[in-house]
N, C-alpha and C positions, 0 to 999 in steps of 0.2 A: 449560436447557442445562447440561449435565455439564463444559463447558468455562470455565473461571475464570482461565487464565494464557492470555495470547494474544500471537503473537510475529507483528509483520509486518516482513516480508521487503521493502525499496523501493530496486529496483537503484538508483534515482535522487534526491535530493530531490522532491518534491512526488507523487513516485510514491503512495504509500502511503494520502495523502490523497486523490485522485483515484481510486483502485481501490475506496477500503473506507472514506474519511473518516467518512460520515454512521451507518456500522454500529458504526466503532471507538468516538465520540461515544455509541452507545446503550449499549453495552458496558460504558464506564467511568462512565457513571451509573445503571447497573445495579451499579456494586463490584466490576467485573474489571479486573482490574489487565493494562496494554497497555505491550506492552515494541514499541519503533519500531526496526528497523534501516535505515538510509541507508548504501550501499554506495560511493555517488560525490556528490558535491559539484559536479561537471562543470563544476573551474575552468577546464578548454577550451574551453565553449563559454556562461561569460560575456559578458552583453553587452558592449557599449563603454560606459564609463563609471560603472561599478560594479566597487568592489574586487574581486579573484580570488575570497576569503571570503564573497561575499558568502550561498552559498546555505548557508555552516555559518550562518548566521546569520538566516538566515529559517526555515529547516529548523525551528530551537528556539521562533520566533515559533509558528509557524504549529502544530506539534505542542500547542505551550500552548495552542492555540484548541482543538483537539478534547477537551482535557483528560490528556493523556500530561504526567506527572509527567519534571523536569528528567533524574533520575537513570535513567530508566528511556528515552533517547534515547542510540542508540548511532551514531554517526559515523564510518564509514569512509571511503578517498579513493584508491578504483582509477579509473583513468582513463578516462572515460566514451567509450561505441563500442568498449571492448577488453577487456570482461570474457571473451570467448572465450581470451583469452592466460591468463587467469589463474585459470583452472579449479580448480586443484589450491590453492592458497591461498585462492579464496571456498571451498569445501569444509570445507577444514580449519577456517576459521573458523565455518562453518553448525556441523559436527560438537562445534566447542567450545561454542557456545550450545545446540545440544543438550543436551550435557551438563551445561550451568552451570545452565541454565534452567528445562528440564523442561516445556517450554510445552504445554499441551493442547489449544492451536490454533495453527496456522499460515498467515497470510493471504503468499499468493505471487502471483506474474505468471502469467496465464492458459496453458495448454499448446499457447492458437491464436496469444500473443504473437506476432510473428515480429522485432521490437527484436531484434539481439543479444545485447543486454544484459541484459534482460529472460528471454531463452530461457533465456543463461546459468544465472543466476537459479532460475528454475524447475528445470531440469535438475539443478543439483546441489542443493538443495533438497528434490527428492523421494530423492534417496539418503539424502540426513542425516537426514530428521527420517521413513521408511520408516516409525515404527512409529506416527503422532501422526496425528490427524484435519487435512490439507489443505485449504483451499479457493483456489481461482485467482480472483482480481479479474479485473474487465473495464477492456479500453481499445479503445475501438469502432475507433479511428482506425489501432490495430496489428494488427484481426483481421481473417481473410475471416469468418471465423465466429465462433459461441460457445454454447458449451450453458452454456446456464441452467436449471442444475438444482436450484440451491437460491435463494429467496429471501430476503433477510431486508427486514421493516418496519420503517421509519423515520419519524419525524414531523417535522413542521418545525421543531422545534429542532435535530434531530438536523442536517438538510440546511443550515440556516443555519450553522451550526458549521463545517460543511465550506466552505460558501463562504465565510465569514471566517478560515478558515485557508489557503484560497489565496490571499485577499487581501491576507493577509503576502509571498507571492511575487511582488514588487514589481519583480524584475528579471526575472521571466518574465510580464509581463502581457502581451508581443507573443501571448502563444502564444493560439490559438484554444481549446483547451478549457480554459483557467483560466475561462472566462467564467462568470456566474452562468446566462447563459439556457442554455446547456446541462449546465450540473450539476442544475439544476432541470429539465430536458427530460427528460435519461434515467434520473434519477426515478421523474418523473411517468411517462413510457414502462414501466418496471418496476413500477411499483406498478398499470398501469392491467393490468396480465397478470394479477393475481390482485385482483383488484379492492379495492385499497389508494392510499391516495392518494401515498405516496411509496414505493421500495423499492430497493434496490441488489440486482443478480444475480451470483452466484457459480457457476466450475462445481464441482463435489465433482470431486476429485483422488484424497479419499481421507477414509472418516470411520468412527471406530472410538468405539464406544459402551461406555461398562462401566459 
């Protein structure tokens, strides 16, 4: 793959790792270098009993688990469920990592998203980075649908990496899909579609070959 700088786009914390964890993990022990954007922190809907910070601070755990180097985690802190207010500023900020970065891939929120946040996300996304190879991760729980048009294979190092980078998100463990049995579910569900024993589905947004 002609693709070697890869930029993922995660309206959320822990987003980034659950849409693409176990494919970013293949990536960067294959020598591509994986730049992580975090758009919110979502110190509004911290649990009780954990600092506001706490998700800047799992964010950097859990990224080190897939192997994304410190410097290459980028933190921002729009206020989660209101990225639609802030159109014009996530933009301008995509446009500038365009320009600084020059990423030859772009992992985003799926286009059946329906998250706000997420839609956000993608929508301005595909303006910024119009001339770069796209792909949209899945999150079954946000879509009615989803084409799955690209596969990528994963092995179980690859998927364990992802579940131990979620299981730095220790203030989201209420949430149902941090779980291992379904990171390993839909998986095994993608990899049994092309007859592979693991695989994460993408839909193609957009992919340019040279």
């Amino acid at each position: 793959m002609d693709k070697n700088r890869i930029l993922v786009l995660s309206p959320h914390t822990d987003d980034g790792e659950l849409g693409c964890g176990a494919t970013l993990n293949k990536f960067i022990n294959e020598g591509k270098e994986v730049i992580y954007v975090a758009f919110s922190t979502c110190e509004e809907s911290v649990p009780e009993g954990f600092p506001r910070n706490i998700l800047s601070i799992e964010v950097k755990k859990a990224t080190n688990e897939l192997g994304i180097k410190e410097e290459n985690l980028i933190i921002k802190n729009y206020p989660v469920r209101h990225f639609p207010q802030y159109r014009q500023p996530i933009l301008e900020d995509l446009v500038k990592l365009n320009r600084e970065l020059k990423p030859d891939l772009v992992f985003v929120p799926s286009s059946f998203d329906i998250h706000q946040d997420h839609k956000t996300i993608y929508e301005e996304a595909i303006r910024a980075f119009k001339k770069t190879s796209i792909l949209g991760y899945e999150f079954m729980w946000n879509n009615f649908s989803f084409s799955s048009a690209l596969f990528s294979v994963v092995n179980e190092e690859n998927i364990l990496a992802k579940i131990r980078a979620m299981d730095k998100y220790e203030s989201q463990s209420h949430r149902f899909y941090a779980r291992e049995k379904l990171i390993k579910g839909l998986a095994t569900y993608r990899g049994l579609q092309i007859s592979e024993e693991y695989a994460e589905a993408f839909e193609v947004i957009r992919w340019i070959l040279r």
